[in-house]
C-alpha positions as CSV (number, residue, x, y, z in Angstrom):
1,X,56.4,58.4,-82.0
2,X,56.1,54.7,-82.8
3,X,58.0,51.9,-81.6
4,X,59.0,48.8,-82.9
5,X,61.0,47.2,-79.6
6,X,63.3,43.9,-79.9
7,X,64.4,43.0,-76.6
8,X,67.5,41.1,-76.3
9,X,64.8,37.5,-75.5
10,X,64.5,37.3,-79.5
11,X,61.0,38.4,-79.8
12,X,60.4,41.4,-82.5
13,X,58.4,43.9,-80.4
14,X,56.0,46.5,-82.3
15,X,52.6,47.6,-82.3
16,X,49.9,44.9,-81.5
17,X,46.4,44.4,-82.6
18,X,44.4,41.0,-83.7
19,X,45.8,38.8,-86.4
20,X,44.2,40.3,-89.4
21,X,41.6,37.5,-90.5
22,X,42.9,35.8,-93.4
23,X,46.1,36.6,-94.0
24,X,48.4,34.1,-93.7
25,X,49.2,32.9,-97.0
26,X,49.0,29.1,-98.1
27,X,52.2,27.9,-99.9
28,X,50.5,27.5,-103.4
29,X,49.3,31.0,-103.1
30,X,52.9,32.5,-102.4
31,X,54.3,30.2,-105.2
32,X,51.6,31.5,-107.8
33,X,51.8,34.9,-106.8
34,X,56.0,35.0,-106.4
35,X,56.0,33.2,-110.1
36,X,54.3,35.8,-111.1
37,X,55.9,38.5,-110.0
38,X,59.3,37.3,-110.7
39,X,58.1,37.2,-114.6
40,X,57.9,41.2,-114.1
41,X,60.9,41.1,-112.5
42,X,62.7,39.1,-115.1
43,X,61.4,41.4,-118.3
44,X,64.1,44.1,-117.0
45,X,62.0,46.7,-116.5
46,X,62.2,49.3,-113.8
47,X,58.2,49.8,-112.1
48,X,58.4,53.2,-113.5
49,X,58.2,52.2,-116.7
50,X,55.1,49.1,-116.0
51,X,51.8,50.3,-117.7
52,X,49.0,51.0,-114.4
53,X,46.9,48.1,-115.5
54,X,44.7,48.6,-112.8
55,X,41.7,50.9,-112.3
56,X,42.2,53.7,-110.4
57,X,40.1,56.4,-108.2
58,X,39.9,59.8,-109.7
59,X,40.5,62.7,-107.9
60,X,37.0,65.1,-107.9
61,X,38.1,67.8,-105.3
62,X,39.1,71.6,-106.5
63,X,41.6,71.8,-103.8
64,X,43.3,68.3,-104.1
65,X,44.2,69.0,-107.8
66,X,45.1,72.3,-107.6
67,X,48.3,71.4,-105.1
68,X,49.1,68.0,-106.5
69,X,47.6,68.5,-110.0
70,X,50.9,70.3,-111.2
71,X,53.2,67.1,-110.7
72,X,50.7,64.3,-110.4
73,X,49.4,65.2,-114.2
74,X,45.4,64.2,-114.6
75,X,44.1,61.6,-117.2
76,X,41.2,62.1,-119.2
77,X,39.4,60.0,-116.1
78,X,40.2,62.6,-113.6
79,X,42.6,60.3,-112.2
80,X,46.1,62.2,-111.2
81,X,49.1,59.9,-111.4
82,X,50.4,58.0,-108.9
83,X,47.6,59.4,-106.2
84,X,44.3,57.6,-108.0
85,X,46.6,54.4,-107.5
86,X,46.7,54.7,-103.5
87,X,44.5,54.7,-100.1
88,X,45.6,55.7,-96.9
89,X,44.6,56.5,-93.5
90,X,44.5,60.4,-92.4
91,X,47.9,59.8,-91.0
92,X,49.2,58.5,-94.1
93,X,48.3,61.4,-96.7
94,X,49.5,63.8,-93.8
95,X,52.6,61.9,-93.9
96,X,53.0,61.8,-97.3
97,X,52.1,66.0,-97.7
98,X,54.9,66.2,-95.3
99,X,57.3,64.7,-97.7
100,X,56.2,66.3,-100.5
101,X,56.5,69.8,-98.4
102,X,60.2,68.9,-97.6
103,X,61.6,66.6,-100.7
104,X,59.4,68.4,-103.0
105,X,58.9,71.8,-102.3
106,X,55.3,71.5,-102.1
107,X,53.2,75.1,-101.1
108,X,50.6,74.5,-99.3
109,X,49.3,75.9,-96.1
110,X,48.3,74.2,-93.1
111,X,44.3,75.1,-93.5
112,X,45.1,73.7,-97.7
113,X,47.2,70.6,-96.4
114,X,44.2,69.5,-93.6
115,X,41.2,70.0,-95.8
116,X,43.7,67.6,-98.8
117,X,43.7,65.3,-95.8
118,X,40.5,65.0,-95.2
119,X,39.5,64.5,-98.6
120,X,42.2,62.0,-99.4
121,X,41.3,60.5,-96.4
122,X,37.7,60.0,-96.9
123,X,37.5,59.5,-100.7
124,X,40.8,57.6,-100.7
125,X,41.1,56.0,-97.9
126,X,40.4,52.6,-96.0
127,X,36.9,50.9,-95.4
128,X,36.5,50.5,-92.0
129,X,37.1,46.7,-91.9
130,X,40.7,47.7,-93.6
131,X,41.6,50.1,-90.8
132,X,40.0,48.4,-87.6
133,X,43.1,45.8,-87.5
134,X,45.3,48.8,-87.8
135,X,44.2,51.0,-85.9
136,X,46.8,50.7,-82.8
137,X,49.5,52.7,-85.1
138,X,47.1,55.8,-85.2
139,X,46.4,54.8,-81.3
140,X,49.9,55.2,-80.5
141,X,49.8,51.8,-78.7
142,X,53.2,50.3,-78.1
143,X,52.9,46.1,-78.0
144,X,53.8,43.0,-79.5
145,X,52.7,42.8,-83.4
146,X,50.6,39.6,-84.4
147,X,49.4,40.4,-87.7
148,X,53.0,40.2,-89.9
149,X,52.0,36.6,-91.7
150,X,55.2,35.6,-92.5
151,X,59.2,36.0,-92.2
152,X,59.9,37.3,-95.0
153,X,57.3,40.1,-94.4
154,X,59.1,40.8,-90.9
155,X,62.7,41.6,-92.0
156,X,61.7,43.4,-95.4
157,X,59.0,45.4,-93.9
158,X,59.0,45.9,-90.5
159,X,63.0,45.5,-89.8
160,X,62.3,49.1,-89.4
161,X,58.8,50.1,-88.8
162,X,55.7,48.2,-87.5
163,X,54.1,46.6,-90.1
164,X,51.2,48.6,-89.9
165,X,52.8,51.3,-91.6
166,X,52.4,49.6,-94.8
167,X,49.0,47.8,-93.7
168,X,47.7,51.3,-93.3
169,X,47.6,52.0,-96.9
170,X,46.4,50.0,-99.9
171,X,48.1,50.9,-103.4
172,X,48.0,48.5,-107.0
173,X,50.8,46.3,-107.6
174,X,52.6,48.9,-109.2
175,X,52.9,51.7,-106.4
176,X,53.9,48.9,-104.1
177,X,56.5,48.4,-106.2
178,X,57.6,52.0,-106.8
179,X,57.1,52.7,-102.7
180,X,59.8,49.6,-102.7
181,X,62.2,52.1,-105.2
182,X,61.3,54.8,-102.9
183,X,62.6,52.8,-99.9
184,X,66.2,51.9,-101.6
185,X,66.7,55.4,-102.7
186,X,66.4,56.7,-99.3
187,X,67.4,54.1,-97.5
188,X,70.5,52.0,-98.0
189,X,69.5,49.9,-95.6
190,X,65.8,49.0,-97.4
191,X,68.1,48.2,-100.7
192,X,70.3,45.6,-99.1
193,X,67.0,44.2,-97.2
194,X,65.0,44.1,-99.8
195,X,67.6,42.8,-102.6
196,X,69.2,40.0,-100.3
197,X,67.5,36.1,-101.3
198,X,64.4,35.1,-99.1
199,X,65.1,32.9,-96.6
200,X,62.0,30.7,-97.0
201,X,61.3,30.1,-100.9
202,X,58.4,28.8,-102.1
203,X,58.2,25.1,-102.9
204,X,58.4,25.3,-106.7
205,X,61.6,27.5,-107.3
206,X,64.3,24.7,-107.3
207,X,67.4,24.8,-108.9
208,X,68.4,26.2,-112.0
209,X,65.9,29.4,-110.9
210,X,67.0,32.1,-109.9
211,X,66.2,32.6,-105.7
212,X,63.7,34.7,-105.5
213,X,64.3,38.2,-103.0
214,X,62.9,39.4,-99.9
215,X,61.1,42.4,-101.8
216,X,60.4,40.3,-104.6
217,X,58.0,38.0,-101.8
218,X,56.6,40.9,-100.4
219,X,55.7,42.6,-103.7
220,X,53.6,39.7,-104.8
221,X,51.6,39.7,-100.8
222,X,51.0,43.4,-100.5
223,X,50.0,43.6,-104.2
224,X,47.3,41.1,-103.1
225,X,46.6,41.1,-99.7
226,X,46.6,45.4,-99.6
227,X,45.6,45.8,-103.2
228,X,44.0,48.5,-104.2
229,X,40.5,47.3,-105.3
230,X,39.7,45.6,-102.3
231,X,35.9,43.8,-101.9
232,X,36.0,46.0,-98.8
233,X,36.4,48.9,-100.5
234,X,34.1,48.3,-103.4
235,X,31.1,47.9,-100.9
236,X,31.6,50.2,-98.6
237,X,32.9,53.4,-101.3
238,X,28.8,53.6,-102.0
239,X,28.4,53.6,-98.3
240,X,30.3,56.6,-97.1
241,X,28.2,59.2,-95.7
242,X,28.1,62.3,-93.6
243,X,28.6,61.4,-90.1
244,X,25.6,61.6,-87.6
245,X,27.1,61.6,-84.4
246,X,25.4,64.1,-82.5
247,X,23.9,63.2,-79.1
248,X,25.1,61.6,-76.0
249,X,27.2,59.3,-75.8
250,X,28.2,56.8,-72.6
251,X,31.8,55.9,-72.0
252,X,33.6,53.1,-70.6
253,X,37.3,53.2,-70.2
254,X,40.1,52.1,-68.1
255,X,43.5,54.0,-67.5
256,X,46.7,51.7,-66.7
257,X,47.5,52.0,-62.6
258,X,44.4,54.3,-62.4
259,X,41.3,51.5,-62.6
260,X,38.5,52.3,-64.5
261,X,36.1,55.3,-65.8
262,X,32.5,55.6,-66.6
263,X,30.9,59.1,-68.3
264,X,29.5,60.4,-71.1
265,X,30.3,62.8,-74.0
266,X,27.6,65.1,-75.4
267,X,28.4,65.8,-79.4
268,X,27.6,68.7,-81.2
269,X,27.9,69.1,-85.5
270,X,30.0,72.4,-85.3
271,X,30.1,72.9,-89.6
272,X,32.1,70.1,-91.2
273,X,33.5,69.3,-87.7
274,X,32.1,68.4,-84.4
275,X,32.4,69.8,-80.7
276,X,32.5,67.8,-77.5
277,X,32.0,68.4,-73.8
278,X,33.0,64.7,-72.0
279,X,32.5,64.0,-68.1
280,X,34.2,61.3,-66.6
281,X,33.8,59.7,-63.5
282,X,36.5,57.5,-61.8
283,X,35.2,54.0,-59.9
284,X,38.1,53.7,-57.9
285,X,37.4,57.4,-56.0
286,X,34.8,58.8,-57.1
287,X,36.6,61.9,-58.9
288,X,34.9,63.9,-61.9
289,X,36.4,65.5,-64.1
290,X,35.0,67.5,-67.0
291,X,36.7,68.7,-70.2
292,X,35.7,70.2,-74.1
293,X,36.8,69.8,-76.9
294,X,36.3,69.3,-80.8
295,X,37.0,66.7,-83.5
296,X,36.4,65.2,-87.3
297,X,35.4,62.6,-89.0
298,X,37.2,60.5,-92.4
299,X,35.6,58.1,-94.4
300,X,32.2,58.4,-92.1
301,X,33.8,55.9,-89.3
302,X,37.3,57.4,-88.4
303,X,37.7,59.9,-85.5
304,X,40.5,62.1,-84.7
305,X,40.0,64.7,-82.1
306,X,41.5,66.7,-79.2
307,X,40.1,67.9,-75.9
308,X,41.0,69.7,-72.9
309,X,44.0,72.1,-72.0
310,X,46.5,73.4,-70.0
311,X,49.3,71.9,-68.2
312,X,48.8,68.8,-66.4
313,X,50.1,68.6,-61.8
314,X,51.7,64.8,-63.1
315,X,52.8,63.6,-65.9
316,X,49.6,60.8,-65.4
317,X,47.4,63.5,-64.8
318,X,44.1,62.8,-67.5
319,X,42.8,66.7,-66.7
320,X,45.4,68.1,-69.1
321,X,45.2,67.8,-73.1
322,X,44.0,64.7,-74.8
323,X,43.9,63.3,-78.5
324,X,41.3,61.4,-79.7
325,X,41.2,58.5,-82.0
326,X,38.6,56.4,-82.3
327,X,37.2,53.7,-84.7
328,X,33.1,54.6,-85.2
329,X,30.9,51.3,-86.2
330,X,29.3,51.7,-89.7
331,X,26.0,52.2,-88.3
332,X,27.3,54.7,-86.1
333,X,25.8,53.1,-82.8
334,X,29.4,52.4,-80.9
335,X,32.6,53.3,-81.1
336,X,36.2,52.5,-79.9
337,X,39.4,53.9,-79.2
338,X,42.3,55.6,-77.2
339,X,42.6,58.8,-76.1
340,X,46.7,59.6,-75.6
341,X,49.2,62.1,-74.4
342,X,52.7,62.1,-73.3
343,X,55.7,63.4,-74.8
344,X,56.4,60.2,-76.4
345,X,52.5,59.2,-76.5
346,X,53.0,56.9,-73.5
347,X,49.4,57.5,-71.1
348,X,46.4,56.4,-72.6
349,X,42.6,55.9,-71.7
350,X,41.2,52.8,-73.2
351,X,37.9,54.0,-74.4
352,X,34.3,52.2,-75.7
353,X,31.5,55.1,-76.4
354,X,27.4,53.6,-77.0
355,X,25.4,56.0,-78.3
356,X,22.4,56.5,-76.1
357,X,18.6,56.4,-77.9
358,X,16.5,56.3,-75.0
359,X,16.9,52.6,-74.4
360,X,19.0,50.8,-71.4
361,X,23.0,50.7,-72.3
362,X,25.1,49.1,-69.8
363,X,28.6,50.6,-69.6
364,X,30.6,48.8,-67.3
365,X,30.1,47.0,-63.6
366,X,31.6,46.9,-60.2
367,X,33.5,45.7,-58.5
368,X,35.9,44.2,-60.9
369,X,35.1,40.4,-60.5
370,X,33.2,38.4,-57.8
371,X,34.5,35.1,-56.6
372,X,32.8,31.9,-56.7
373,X,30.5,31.2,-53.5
374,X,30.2,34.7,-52.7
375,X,27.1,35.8,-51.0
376,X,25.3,38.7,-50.8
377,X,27.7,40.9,-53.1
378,X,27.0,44.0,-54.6
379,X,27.1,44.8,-58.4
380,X,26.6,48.2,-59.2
381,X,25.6,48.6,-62.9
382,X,26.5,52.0,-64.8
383,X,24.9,53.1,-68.0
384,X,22.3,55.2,-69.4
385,X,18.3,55.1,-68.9
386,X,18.6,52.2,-66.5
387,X,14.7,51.4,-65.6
388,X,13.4,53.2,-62.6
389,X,11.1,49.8,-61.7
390,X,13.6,47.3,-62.4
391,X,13.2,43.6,-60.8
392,X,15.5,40.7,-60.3
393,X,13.8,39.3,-63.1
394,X,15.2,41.8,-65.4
395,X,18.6,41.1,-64.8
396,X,20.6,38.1,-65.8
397,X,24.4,37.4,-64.9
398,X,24.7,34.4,-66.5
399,X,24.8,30.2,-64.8
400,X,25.8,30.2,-61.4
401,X,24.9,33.6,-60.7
402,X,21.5,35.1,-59.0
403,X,20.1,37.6,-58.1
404,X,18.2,38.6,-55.2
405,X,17.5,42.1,-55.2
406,X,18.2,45.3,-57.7
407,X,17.8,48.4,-56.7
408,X,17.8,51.7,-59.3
409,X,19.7,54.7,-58.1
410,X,19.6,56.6,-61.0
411,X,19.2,56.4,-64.6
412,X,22.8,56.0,-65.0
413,X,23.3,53.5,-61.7
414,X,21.7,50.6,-60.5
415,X,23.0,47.7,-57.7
416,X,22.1,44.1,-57.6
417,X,22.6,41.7,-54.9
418,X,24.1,38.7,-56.2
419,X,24.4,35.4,-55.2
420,X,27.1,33.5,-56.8
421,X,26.8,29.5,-56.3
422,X,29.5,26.9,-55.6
423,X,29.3,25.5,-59.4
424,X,29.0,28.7,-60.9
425,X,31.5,28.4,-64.5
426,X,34.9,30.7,-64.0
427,X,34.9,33.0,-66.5
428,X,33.8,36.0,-67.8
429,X,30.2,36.3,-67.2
430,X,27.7,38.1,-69.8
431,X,25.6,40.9,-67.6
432,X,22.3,42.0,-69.5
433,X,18.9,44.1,-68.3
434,X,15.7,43.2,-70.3
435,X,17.7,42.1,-72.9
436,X,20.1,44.4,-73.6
437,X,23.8,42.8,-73.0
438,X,27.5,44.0,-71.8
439,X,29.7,40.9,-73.2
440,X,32.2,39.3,-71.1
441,X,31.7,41.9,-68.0
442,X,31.9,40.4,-64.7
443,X,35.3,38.0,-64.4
444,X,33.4,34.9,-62.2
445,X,36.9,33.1,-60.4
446,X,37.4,30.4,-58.4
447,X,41.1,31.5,-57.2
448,X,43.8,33.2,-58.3
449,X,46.6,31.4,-60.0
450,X,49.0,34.0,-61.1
451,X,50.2,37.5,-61.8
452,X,50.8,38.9,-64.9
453,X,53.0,42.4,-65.3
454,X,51.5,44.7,-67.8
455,X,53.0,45.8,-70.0
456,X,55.2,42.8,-70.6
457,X,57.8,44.5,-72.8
458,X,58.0,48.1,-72.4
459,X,60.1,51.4,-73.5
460,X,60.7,54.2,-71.3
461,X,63.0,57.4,-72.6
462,X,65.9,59.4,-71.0
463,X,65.0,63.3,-70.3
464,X,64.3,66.2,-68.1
465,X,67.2,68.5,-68.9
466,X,66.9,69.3,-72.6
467,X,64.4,66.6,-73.5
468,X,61.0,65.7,-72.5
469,X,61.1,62.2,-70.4
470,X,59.1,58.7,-71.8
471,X,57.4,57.8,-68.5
472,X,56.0,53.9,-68.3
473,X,53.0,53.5,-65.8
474,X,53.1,49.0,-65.1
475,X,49.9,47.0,-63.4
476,X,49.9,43.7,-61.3
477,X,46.5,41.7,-63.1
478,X,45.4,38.3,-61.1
479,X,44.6,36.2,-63.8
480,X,42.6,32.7,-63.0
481,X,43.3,29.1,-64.7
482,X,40.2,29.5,-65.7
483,X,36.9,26.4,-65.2
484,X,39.8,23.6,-66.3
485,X,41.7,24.6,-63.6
486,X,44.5,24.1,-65.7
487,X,47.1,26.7,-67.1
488,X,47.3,27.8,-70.7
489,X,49.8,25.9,-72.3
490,X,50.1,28.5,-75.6
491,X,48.7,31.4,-77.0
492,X,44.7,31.0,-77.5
493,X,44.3,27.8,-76.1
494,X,42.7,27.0,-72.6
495,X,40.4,29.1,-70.7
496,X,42.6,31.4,-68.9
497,X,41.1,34.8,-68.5
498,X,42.4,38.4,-66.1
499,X,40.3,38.9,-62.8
500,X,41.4,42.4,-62.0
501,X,44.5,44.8,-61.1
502,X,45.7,43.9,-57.4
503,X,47.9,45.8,-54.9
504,X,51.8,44.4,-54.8
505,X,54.6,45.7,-54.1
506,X,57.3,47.3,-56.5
507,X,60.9,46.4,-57.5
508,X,63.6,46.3,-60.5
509,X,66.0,43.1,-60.8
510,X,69.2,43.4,-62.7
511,X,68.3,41.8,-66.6
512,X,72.1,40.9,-67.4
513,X,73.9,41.7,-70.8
514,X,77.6,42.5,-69.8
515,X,79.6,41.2,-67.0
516,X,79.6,45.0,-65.5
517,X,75.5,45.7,-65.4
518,X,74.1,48.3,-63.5
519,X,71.4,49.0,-65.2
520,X,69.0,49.5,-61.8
521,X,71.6,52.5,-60.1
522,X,70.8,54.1,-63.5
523,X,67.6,53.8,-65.7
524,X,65.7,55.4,-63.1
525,X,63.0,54.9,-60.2
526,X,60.0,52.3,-59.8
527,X,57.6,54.2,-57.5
528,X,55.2,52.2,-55.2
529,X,52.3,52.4,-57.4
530,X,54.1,50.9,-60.3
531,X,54.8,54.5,-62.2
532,X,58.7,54.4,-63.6
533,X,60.4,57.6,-63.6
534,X,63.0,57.4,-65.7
535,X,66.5,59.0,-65.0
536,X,68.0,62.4,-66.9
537,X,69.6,62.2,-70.1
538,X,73.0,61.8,-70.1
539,X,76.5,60.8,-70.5
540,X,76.9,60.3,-66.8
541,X,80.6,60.5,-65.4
542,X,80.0,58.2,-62.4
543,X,79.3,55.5,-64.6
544,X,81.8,53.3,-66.0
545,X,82.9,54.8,-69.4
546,X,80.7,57.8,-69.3
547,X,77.5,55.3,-70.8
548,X,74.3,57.1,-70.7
549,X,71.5,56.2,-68.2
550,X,70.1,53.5,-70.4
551,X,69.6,50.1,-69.7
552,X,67.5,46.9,-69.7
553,X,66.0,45.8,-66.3
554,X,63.4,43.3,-64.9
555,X,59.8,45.3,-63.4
556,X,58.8,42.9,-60.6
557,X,55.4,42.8,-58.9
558,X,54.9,41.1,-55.3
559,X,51.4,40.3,-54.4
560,X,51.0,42.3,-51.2
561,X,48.3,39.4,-49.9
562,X,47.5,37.2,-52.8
563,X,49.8,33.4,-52.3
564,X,50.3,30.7,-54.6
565,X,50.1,26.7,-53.3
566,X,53.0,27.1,-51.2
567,X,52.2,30.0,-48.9
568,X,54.9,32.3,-50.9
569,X,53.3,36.0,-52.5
570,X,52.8,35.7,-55.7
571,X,54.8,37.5,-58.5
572,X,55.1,38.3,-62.1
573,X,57.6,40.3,-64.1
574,X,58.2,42.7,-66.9
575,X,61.0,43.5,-69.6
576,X,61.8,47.2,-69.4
577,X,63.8,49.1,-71.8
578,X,65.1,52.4,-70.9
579,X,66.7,54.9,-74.1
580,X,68.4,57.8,-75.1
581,X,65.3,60.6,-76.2
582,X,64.8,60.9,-79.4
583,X,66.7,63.5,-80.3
584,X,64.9,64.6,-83.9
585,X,61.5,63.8,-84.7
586,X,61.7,63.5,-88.2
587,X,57.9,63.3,-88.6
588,X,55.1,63.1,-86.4
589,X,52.4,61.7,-88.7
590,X,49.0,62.8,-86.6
591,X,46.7,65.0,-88.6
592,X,47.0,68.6,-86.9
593,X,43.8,69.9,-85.3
């Protein structure tokens, strides 16, 4: 499922990726575009009856017009209404099969509705610099949302989904408009939001006009910010090809309260389709594990996959079954991605895949971060094809930091012996061999200045008699005030940057909202290594009025060694909602496998 949180602190919580470049609109932009729009608006007409003026995609596959053919009648173009005017992600024609399955009686078999998918998907979908920003909602990542440009935009779109869900698809002013009719006719809700006055007009509409509405704002931004015809699109529509991704691949990833992971995964074209068989190699202990598994590819760049099997010992557990989604580069040398699982999609392994050629690739290093004046440390570098013969001279850590001695264990593993100087720069250092260069690798620190609790606002779910539990696994990170030695006094400003996970100690505080709380007898139970269990579903009789085991609490993290100035532990803390489960899933928008 996917979340969009708003704790009682004020700030909307959703899903979180960067600030899409670009977007935020200037004020004579919104007032030309608005004015625009509210001419449409004025003429009286409903967007069912607008003329598409724009040009749209026709539709070339057999299958696709056979099932959507009969309602979405075909031009003498070969476009078929309503679908030429739109592009989506995969989960965003599966969604919208789903609908027309259950509002419109759509037949179509699973085997029909996944190969409709992955031609819509491909042929209408996103180029890849449309979807990157996006593509936490397909990741099932559950964080704070930057990349909503403006108020007006955050209560009419996402006062009820993350506004990726509309930044997922990209439709001609017309079907944004008609998806807006969609919205009040289902939702009475949407027709209030979208109907009321905007609280922020634009600078030009004054008295005697008219204010202008929330959905009349966001009409005139989506119709050009997510239009249809996209520069993106038009240059990379000619560039869509049949993915190449067989070989090896080397993996880097990192798993919340687990550390981090190094392996490979070996693909294999299987038809259309691909098959994988991934290793994966813990550096905390030293564990392997080994799974297989198969996946596919839309629009040449967009993976969605599953691997493994069977029923996992803990609910943490990465040996059980996995999806896969991952972003491929256009050239098809490195990709990116989580692999997820969970009954509410909760556990996740961060993952980056190079593809190996022959050449060195450096994966990740160890330990986490070396400290400023620190002698004689080992590094141990993972990768692929590491040089048997390699020298000092052939490894370069960045100012501050040298090295004395390298030594090659394998082609996958090699250690330095590092040096670090008492002027090195804090930061993250650069780590390269003959060239070739893991950015931002090895933190460099001077001290550590603070804690930070991650994740910083959370959402666990209720269960374990009739409904599945939503677990929440939270990390301690030492973060350092960076080379100014001074703290960040806003968001991107300073030099601040996380050093690693640290060992600390585990508590809930009482985050009060009535004058009765007990939130922490009830939500559930914060074990030692950070891992929240939360409590059955309910009502419970030995709470006051029957309430249900949810609550809001405070996650706290006590350095076990680590002090601040004044000799006490440090410690950060987290916002932790616990809910009722979701009772109906009334659509789970991942492409089937």
């Amino acid at each position: 499922m996917n979340f969009a949180l708003r704790p009682r602190l004020g700030n909307h919580r959703a899903m979180i990726l960067p600030l899409l470049a670009g977007m935020v609109l200037s004020a004579s932009v919104v007032t030309a575009q608005v004015a625009d729009q509210a001419a449409v608006d004025e003429a009286g007409k409903d967007p069912s009856d607008w003329a598409e003026k724009e040009t749209g995609i026709p539709v070339t596959d057999r299958l696709t017009i056979e099932k959507c053919g009969s309602c979405h009648a075909p031009d003498d173009k070969g476009n078929l209404t309503r679908i030429s005017w739109i592009r989506a992600t995969p989960e965003g024609w599966s969604q919208t099969i789903k609908r027309m399955v259950k509002l419109n009686g759509l037949a179509i078999t699973p085997e029909e509705a996944r190969a409709v998918v992955k031609y819509l998907g491909t042929w209408h979908g996103l180029a890849p610099d449309e979807a990157k920003p996006v593509m936490y909602f397909a990741e099932r990542r559950v964080q704070d949302e930057t990349i909503i440009p403006n108020e007006n935009l955050r209560t009419s779109c996402a006062g009820c989904h993350a506004f990726a869900q509309p930044m997922s698809s990209r439709r001609s002013h017309r079907e944004w408009a008609l998806l807006q009719n969609m919205h009040k006719a289902l939702y009475s809700q949407a027709e209030f939001q979208l109907n009321r006055p905007a609280d922020e007009q634009p600078a030009d509409n004054k008295p005697p006009k008219k204010p202008l509405t929330q959905g009349q704002i966001a009409l005139a931004w989506l119709s050009k910010e997510a239009d249809l015809g996209s520069a993106a699109w038009a240059q990379w529509r000619p560039r869509i090809r049949t993915p190449r991704l067989g070989g090896k691949w080397i993996i880097s990833a990192s798993l919340r309260g687990h550390g981090r992971f190094v392996g490979t995964m070996t693909i294999t074209p299987s038809g259309d389709d691909f098959t994988t068989t991934t290793t994966l190699r813990s550096l905390d202990t030293g564990a392997t594990s080994t799974r297989t598994g198969k996946g596919l590819v839309y629009a040449g760049y967009s993976w969605r996959g599953t691997s493994g099997g069977g029923q996992s010992a803990k609910p943490d557990d990465i040996t059980g079954a996995l999806r896969e989604t991952m972003w491929f580069s256009p050239d098809q040398t490195f990709a990116e991605g989580r692999w997820y699982w969970g009954e509410y999609h909760e556990f996740g392994l961060d993952v980056k895949m190079t593809r190996a050629t022959g050449g060195p690739v450096i994966a990740a290093v160890s330990p986490s971060a070396v400290k400023i004046g620190a002698k004689g440390t080992e590094v141990h570098i993972y990768g692929d094809a590491l040089p048997s013969a390699l020298s000092a001279d052939d490894l370069d850590f960045g100012s501050g930091v040298t090295v004395r001695k390298v030594v090659t264990l394998s082609p996958s593993e090699a250690v330095a012996t590092v040096d670090v100087s008492a002027d090195a720069i804090a930061g993250l250092h650069d780590v390269a061999v003959n060239g070739v260069t893991l950015t931002k690798a090895l933190p460099v620190y001077g001290s550590i200045d603070y804690l930070k609790v991650v994740p910083e606002t959370s959402l666990a779910h209720l269960g374990g008699i009739k409904y599945g539990k939503g677990y929440e696994q939270f990390e301690a990170v030492a973060w350092s005030n960076g080379a100014d030695g001074k703290p960040n006094t806003g968001p991107d400003t300073g030099d601040d940057f996380p050093v690693m996970p640290i060992a600390a100690d585990w508590t809930m505080g009482e985050f009060p909202t009535v004058t009765y709380d007990d939130d922490v007898k009830y939500v559930g139970t914060l074990g030692t290594a950070g891992f929240f269990t939360p409590n059955v579903e309910g009502p419970n009789p030995e709470r006051r009025f029957s309430r249900n085991n949810y609550g809001e609490v405070w996650v706290v993290a006590t350095a076990r060694t680590l002090k601040d100035k004044l000799g006490k532990p440090l410690s950060a803390r987290a916002y932790l909602v616990t809910t009722v489960p979701t009772y109906r899933r009334w659509d789970q928008p991942e492409v089937s496998q």
